[in-house]
C-alpha positions in Angstrom: 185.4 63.4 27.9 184.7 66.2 30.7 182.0 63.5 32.0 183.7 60.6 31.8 187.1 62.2 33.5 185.1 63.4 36.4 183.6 60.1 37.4 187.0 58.6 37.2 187.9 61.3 39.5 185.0 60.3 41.8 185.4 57.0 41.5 189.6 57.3 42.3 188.6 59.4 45.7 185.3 57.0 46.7 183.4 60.1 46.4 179.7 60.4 45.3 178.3 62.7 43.2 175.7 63.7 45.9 179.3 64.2 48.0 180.7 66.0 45.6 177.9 68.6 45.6 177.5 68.7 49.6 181.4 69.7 49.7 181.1 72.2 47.0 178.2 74.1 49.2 180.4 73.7 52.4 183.0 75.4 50.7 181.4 78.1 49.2 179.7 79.2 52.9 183.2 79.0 54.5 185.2 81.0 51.6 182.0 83.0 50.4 180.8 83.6 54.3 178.3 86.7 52.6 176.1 84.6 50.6 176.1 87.2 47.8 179.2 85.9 46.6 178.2 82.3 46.8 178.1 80.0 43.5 173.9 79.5 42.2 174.3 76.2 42.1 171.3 75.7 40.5 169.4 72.1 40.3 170.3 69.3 38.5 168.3 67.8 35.9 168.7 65.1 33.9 172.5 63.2 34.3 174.3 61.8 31.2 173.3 58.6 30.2 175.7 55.7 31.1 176.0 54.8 27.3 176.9 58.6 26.5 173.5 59.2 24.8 174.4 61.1 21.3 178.0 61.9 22.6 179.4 60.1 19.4 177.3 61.6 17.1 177.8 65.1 18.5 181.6 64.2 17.6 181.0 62.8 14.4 179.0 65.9 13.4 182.0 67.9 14.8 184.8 65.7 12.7 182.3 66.6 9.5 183.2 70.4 10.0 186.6 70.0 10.2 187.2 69.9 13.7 190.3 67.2 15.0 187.8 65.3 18.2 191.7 64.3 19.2 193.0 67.7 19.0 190.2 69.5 21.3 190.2 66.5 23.6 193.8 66.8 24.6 193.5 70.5 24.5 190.3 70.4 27.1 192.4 68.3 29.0 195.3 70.8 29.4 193.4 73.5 29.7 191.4 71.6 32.1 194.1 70.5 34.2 195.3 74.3 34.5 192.2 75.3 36.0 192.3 72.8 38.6 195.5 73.2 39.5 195.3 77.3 39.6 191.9 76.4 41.7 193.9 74.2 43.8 197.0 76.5 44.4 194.2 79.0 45.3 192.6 76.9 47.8 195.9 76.2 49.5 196.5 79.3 49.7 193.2 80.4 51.0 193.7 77.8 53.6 197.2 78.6 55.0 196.2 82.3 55.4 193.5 81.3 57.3 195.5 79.0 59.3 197.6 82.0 59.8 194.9 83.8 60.9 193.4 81.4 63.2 196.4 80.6 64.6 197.4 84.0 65.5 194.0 84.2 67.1 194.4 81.3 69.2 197.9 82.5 70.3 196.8 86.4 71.1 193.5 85.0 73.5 190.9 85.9 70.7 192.3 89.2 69.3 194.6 88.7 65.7 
C-alpha cells in the first residue's frame, strides 16, 4: 500500500524516484547544516517488483492470523497522512523562520 501510494505521489508531482532521493539530501544539508545530524540514507538495493512480488501472500498469511488487511490499510493511511502533514507543518515552519531570519539579515546589511 505504502509502495504503491508513494509512486502515485511521484507520478501526481512528475517526480522520479532518483529526484525524490536528490531532494531528500538537499534538504537534510540545508536543515541538518552539521552533518552529524543528517539522515544515513543508506543505499538502495533491490526495488519492489512492479507485480508486488509476494505482497498478496504476505496479506493472505496476515488475514490467516486474524489480522483485518482493510483495517491496517486504512489505519497506515491515517497514520500516514499525520506524519506528513506534522512533517509538512514543520517544514513550513522551518522555512518562514528562516525567511525571517534571512530577511532580517538582508534588511540590517549582514548583521540579524
Amino acid at each position: 500500500m505504502a509502495v504503491t501510494h508513494s509512486r502515485s505521489v511521484l507520478r501526481q508531482l512528475n517526480v522520479t524516484q532518483a529526484d525524490a532521493r536528490l531532494y531528500d539530501r538537499l534538504a537534510d544539508s540545508i536543515f541538518y547544516a552539521n552533518a552529524s545530524l543528517r539522515a544515513d540514507h543508506g543505499k538502495v538495493n533491490d526495488v519492489l517488483p512492479l507485480d508486488g512480488g509476494d505482497a498478496e501472500e504476505i496479506l493472505a498469511g496476515f488475514a490467516g492470523v486474524g489480522v483485518d488487511n482493510a483495517a491496517l490499510a486504512a489505519q497506515l493511511q491515517r497514520e500516514g497522512a499525520q506524519s506528513f502533514d506534522k512533517s509538512w507543518n514543520e517544514l513550513m515552519d522551518t522555512i518562514a523562520s528562516k525567511r525571517h531570519v534571512f530577511g532580517k539579515t538582508t534588511q540590517t546589511g549582514g548583521k540579524p
